[in-house]
BALOBA-1460 file (C-alpha; in Angstrom, 3 decimals):
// residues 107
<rec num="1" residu="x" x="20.678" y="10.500" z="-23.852"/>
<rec num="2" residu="x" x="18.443" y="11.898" z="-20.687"/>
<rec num="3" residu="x" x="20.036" y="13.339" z="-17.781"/>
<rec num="4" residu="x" x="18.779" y="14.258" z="-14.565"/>
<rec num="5" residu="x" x="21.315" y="15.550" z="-11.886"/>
<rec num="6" residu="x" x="23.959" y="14.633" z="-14.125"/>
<rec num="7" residu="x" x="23.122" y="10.772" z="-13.995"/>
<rec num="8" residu="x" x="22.987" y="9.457" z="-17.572"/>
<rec num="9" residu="x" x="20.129" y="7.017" z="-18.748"/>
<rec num="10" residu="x" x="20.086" y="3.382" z="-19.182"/>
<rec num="11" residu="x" x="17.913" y="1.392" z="-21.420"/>
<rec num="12" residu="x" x="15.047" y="-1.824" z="-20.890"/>
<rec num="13" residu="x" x="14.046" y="-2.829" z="-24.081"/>
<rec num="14" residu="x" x="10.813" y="-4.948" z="-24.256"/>
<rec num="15" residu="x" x="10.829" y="-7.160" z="-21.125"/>
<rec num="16" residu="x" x="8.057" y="-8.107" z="-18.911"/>
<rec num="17" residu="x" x="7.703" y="-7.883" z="-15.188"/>
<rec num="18" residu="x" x="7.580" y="-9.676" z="-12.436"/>
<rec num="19" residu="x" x="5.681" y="-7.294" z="-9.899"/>
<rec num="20" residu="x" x="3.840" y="-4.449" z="-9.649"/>
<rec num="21" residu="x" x="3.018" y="-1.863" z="-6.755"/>
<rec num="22" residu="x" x="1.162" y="1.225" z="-6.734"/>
<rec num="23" residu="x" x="1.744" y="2.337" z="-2.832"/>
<rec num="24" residu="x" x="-0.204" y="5.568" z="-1.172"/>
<rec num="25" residu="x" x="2.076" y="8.166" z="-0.327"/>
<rec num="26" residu="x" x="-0.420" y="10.722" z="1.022"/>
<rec num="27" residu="x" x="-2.544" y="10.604" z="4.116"/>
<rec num="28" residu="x" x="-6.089" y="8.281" z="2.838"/>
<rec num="29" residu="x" x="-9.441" y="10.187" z="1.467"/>
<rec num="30" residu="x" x="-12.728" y="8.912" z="2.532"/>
<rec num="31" residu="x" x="-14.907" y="7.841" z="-0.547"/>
<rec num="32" residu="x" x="-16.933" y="11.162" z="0.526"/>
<rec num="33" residu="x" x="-13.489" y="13.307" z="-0.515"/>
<rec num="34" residu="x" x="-12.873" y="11.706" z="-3.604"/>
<rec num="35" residu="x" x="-11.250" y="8.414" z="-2.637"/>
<rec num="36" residu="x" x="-7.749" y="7.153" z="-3.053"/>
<rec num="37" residu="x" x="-8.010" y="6.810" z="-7.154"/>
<rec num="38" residu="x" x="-6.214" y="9.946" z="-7.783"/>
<rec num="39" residu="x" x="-4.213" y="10.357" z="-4.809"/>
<rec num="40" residu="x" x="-0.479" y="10.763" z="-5.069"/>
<rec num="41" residu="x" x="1.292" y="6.988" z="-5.382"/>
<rec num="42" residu="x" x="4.537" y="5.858" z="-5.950"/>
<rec num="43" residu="x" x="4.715" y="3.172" z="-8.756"/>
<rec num="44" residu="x" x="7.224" y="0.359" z="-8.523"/>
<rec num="45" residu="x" x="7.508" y="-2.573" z="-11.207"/>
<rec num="46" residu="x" x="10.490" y="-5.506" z="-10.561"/>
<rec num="47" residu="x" x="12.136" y="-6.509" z="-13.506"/>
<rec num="48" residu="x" x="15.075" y="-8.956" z="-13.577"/>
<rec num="49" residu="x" x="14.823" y="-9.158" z="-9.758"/>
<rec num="50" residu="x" x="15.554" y="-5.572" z="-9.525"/>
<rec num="51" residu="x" x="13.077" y="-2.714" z="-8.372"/>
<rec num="52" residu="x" x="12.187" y="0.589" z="-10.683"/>
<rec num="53" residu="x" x="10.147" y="3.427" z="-9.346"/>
<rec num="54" residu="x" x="8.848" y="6.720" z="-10.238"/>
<rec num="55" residu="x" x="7.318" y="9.679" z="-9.324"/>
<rec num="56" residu="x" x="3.612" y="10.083" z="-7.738"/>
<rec num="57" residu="x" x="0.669" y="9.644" z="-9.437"/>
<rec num="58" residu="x" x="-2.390" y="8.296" z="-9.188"/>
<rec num="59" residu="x" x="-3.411" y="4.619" z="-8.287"/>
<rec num="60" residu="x" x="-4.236" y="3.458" z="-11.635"/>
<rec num="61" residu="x" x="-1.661" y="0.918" z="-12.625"/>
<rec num="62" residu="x" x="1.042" y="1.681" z="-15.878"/>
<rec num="63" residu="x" x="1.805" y="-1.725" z="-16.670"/>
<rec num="64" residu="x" x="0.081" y="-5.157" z="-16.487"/>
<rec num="65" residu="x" x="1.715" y="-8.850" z="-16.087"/>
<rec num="66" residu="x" x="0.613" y="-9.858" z="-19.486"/>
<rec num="67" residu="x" x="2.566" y="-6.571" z="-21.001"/>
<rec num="68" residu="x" x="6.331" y="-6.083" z="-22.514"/>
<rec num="69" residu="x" x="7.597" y="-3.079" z="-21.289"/>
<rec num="70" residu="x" x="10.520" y="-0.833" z="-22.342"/>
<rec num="71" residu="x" x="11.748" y="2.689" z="-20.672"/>
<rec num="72" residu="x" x="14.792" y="4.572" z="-19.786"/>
<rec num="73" residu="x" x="15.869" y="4.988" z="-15.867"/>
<rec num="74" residu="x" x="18.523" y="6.299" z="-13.775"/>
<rec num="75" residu="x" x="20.068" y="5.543" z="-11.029"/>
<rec num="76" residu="x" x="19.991" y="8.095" z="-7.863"/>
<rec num="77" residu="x" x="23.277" y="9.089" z="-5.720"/>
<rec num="78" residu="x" x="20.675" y="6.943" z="-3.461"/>
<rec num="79" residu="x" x="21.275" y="3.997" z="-5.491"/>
<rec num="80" residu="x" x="17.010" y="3.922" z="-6.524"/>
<rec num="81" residu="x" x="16.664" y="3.281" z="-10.195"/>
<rec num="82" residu="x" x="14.121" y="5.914" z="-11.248"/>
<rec num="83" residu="x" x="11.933" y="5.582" z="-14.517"/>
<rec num="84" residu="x" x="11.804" y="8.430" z="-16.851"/>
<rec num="85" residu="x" x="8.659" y="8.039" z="-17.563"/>
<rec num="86" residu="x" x="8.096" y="10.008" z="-20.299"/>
<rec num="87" residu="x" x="10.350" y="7.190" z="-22.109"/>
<rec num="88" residu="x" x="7.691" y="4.287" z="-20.866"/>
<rec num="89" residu="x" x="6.511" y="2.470" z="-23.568"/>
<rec num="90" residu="x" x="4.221" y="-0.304" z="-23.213"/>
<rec num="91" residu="x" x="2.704" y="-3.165" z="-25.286"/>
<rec num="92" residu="x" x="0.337" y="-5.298" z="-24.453"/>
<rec num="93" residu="x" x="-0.391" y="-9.139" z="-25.071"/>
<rec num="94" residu="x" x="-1.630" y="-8.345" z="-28.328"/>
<rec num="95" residu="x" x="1.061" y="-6.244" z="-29.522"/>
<rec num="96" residu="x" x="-0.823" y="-2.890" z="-29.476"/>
<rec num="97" residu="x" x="1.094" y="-0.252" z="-27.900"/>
<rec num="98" residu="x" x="-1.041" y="1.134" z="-25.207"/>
<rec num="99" residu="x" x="-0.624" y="3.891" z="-22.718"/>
<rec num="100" residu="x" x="-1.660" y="3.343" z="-18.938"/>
<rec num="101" residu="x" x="-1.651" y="4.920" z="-16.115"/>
<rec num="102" residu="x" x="-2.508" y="8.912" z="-14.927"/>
<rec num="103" residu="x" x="0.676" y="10.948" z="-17.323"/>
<rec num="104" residu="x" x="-1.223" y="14.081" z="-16.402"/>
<rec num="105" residu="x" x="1.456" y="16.515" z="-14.553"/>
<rec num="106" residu="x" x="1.885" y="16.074" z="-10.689"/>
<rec num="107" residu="x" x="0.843" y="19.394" z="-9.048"/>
């Protein structure tokens, strides 16, 4: 089971969400310096009524309405429920597994 300060992992297995964010958490580019696109975002999907986040990246989305997702989290001393996201598994309305979203390393 993943750790991460001690906190152990809990499971979602194959549900779909109900919302999806993608908000900016660095100061906005002008299309001249690149743009937003790979600007540092925090990613937030609601499942079950309850919020899941996860480290920066950039604004291209990891999930879709249409998809079934499943992924291990924990939850802070905060109380946030953060997504391991190396545990994100996604599959779309077809059934294909698919991977979304910019997984490249935040620097």
């Amino acid at each position: 089971m993943a750790e991460l300060h001690g906190a152990h992992s809990r499971i979602i297995d194959d549900v779909q969400i109900q919302a999806y964010v993608a908000v900016l958490k660095e100061e906005c580019r002008q299309p001249s310096n690149g743009g937003n696109e790979n600007s540092l975002h925090q990613h937030r999907m609601k499942v079950d009524g309850k919020w899941y986040s996860w480290p920066p990246g950039g604004s291209k989305k990891w999930v879709f309405p249409t998809d079934r997702v499943s992924f291990r989290y924990i939850v802070t001393p905060e109380g946030y429920r953060h997504v391991l996201t190396e545990t994100l598994e996604t599959v779309d309305k077809h059934g294909n597994t698919v991977v979304r979203g910019d997984r490249s390393p935040v620097q």
